[in-house]
C-alpha positions as CSV (number, residue, x, y, z in Angstrom):
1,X,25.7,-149.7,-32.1
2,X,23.4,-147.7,-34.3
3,X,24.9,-145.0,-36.8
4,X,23.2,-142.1,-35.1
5,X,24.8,-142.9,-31.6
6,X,28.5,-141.2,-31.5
7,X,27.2,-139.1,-34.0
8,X,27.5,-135.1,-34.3
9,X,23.7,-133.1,-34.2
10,X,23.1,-130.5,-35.7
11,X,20.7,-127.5,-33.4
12,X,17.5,-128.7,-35.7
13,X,18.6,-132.0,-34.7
14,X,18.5,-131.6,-31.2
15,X,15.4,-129.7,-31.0
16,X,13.7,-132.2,-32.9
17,X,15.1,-135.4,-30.3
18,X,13.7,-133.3,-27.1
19,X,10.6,-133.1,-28.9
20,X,10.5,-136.8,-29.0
21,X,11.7,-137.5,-25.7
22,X,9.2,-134.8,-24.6
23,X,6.0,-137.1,-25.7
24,X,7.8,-140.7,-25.8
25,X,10.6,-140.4,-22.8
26,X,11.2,-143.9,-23.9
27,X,13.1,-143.6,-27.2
28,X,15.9,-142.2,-24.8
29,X,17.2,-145.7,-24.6
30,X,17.8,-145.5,-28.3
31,X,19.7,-142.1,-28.6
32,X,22.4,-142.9,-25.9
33,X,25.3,-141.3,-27.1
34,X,24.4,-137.5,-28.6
35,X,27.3,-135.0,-29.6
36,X,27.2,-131.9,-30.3
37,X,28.6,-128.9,-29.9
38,X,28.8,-125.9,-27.5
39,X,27.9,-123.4,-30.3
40,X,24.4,-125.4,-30.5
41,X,23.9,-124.4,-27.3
42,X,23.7,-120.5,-27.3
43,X,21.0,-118.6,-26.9
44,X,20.2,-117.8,-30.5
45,X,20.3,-121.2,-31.4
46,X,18.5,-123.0,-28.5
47,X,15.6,-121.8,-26.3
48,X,16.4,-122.1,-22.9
49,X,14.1,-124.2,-22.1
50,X,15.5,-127.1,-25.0
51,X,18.7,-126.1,-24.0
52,X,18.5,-127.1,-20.4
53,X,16.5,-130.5,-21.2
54,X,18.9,-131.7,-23.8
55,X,22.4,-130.7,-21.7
56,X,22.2,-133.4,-19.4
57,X,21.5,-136.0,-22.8
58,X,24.9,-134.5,-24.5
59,X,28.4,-134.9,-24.7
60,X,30.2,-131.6,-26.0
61,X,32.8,-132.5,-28.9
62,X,35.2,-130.0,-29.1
63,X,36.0,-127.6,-32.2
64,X,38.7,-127.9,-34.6
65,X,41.8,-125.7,-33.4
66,X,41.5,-122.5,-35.3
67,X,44.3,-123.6,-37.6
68,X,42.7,-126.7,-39.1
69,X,39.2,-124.7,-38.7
70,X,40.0,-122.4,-41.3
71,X,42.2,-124.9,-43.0
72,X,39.2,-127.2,-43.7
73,X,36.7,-124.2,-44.5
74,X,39.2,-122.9,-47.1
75,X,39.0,-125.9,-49.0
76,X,35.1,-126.4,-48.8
77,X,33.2,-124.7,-50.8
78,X,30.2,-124.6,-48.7
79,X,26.7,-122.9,-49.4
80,X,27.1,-119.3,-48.7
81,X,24.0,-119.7,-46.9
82,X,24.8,-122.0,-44.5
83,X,25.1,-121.0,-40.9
84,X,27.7,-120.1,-38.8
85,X,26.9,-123.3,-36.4
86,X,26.5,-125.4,-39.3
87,X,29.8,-124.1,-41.0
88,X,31.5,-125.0,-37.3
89,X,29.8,-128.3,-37.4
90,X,30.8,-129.3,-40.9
91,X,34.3,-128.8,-39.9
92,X,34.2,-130.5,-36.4
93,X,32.7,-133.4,-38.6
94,X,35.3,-133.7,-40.7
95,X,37.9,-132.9,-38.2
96,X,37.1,-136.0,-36.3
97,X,35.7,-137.5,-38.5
98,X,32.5,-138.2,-37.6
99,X,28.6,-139.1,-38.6
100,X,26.4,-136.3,-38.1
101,X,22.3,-136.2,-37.9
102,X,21.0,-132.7,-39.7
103,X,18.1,-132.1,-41.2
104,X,19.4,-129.4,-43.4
105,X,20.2,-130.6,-46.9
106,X,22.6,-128.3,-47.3
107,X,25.2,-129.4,-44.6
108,X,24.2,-133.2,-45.3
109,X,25.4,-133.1,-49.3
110,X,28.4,-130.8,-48.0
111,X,29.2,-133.7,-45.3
112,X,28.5,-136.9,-48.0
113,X,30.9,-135.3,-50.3
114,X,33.3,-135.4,-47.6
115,X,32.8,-139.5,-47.3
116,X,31.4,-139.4,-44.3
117,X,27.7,-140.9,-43.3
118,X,24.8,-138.4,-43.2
119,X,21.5,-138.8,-41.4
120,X,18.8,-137.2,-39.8
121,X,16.0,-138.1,-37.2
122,X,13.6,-139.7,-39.8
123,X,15.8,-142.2,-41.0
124,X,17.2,-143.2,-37.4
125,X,13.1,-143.9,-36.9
126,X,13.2,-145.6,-40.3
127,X,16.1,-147.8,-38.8
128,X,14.5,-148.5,-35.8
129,X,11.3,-149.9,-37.6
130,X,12.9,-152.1,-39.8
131,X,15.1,-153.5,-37.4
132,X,11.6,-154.4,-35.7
133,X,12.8,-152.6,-32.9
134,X,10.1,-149.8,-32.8
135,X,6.4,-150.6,-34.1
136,X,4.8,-149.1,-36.8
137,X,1.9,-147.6,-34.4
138,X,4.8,-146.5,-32.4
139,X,6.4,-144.5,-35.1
140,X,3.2,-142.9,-36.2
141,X,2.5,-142.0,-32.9
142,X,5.7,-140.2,-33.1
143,X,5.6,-139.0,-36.6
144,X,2.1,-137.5,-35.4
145,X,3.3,-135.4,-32.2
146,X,6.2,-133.9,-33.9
147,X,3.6,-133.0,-36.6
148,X,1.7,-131.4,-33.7
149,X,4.8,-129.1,-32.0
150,X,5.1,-128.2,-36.3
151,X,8.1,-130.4,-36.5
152,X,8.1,-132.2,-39.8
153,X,10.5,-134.9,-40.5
154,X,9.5,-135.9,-43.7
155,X,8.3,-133.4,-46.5
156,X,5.3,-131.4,-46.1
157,X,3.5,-132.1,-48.9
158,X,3.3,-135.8,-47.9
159,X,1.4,-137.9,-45.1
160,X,4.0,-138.4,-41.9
161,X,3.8,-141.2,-41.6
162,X,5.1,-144.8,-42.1
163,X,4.1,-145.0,-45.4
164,X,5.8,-142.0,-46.3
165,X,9.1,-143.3,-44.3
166,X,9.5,-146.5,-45.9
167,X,10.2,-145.0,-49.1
168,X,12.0,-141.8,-47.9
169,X,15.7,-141.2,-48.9
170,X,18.3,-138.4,-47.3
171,X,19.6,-136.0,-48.0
């Protein structure tokens, strides 16, 4: 099973995958098992539009108890500028133990100094090319309509696209 299935996504995360799914409804097969939680799902976090697409695509993880919540925030030492959900997320990753997919640097150095595996939506594409499971074309195409809806997985001073992929690293 791939390392982003049974995996925790962040809000940016999720937004990003019903982008894809959006424009290529088949890369559903290769996300089968999202998590995330309720708190990703509020109204200042997900338009409701996203949030009704993605709801049927996700199994809801539930939050530390508020004891080992504050218990694993207290020993942290997270980015005072990381958000609420992301805080929340952090701890539920840790909690359980868990991969998570985020985009935000922040949260992914926070969780790889934890010892747990970090990714985001670019290199699950990544994986999926070199595994020969997705085509190059097919991840350009990809690469190209998130670049469209202003999504950018990879940074934006460089081309998205494969060539850009191959050599990227996260976080």
């Amino acid at each position: 099973m791939p390392w982003w299935n049974e995996a925790l996504y962040d809000t940016c995360s999720l937004i990003t995958l019903d982008k894809i799914f959006q424009d290529h409804p088949e890369m559903e097969t290769h996300f089968r098992m999202v998590l995330a939680l309720e708190a990703s799902f509020r109204s200042d976090q997900l338009r409701k539009a996203t949030a009704s697409r993605m709801q049927p695509r996700v199994t809801y993880l539930d939050a530390p108890a508020i004891p080992d919540l504050r218990n694993i925030l207290a020993t942290a030492h997270l980015p005072k500028v990381l958000a609420q959900v992301d805080k929340l997320i952090f701890a539920t990753a840790v909690h359980h133990g868990l991969t998570v997919v985020t985009g935000d640097k922040r949260l992914a150095q926070a969780i790889a100094q934890k010892g747990l595996y970090v990714g985001n939506i670019a290199l699950a594409l990544k994986t999926l090319v070199v595994s020969r499971v997705l085509s190059t074309a097919e991840c350009n195409a990809i690469l190209a309509d998130l670049v469209k809806k202003r999504d950018y997985l990879l940074p934006r001073n460089h081309p998205q696209t494969w060539t850009t992929l191959r050599c990227y690293t996260f976080p």
